[in-house]
N, C-alpha and C positions, 0 to 999 in steps of 0.2 A: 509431463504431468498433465492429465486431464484438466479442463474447467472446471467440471467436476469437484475434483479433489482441490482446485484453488478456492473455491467457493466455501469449502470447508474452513479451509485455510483461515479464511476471511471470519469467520466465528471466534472470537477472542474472548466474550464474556463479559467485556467491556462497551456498555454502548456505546460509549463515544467513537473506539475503535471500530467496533460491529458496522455505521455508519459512515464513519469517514473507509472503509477499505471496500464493504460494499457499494458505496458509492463509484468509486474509482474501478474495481470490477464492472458495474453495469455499463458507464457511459463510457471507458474510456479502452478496459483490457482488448475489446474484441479486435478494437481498432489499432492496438500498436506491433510494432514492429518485434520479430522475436529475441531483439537484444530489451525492449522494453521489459517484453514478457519477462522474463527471464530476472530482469532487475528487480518487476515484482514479487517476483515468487522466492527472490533474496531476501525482500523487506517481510514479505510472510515471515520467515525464519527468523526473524529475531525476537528476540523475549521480550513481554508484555512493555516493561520499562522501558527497554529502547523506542520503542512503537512512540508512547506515553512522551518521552522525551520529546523524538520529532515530530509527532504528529497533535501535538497540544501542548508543548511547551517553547515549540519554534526551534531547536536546537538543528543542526542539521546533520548527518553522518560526513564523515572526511572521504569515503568513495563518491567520486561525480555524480558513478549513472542510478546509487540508491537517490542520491542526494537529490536527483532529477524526477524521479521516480517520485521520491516524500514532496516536491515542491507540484506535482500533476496534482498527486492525492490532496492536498492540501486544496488547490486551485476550485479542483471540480465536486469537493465539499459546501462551498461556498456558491456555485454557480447556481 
């Protein structure tokens, strides 16, 4: 999948979302490794709610590497 098309991805409609996944796209996607990538563009695919759960209500997914993934995005929101 292109950057490109992750970038899209990252358009939720939500700003909070729109924010916290752009963020995480700018500073951190260019630089991970392609099992990272790959875990983000898992978290892309989930529906708004799920996003909403981990990424502003702290909740965390039970797979590790989104789980690792939502605790980056989380990270380099705040940075």
């Amino acid at each position: 999948m292109s950057e490109r098309r992750v970038k899209w991805q990252c358009r939720r409609g939500m700003r909070e979302l729109d924010v916290l996944l752009g963020t995480y796209l700018e500073k951190q996607y260019g630089n991970s490794d392609e099992s990272q990538k790959a875990a983000f563009r898992r978290v892309l695919e989930l529906p708004d709610p799920d996003l909403i759960g981990y990424l502003l209500s702290g909740n965390n997914p039970a797979d590790p590497e989104l789980a690792d993934v939502i605790d980056q995005i989380r990270g380099k929101a705040s940075a």
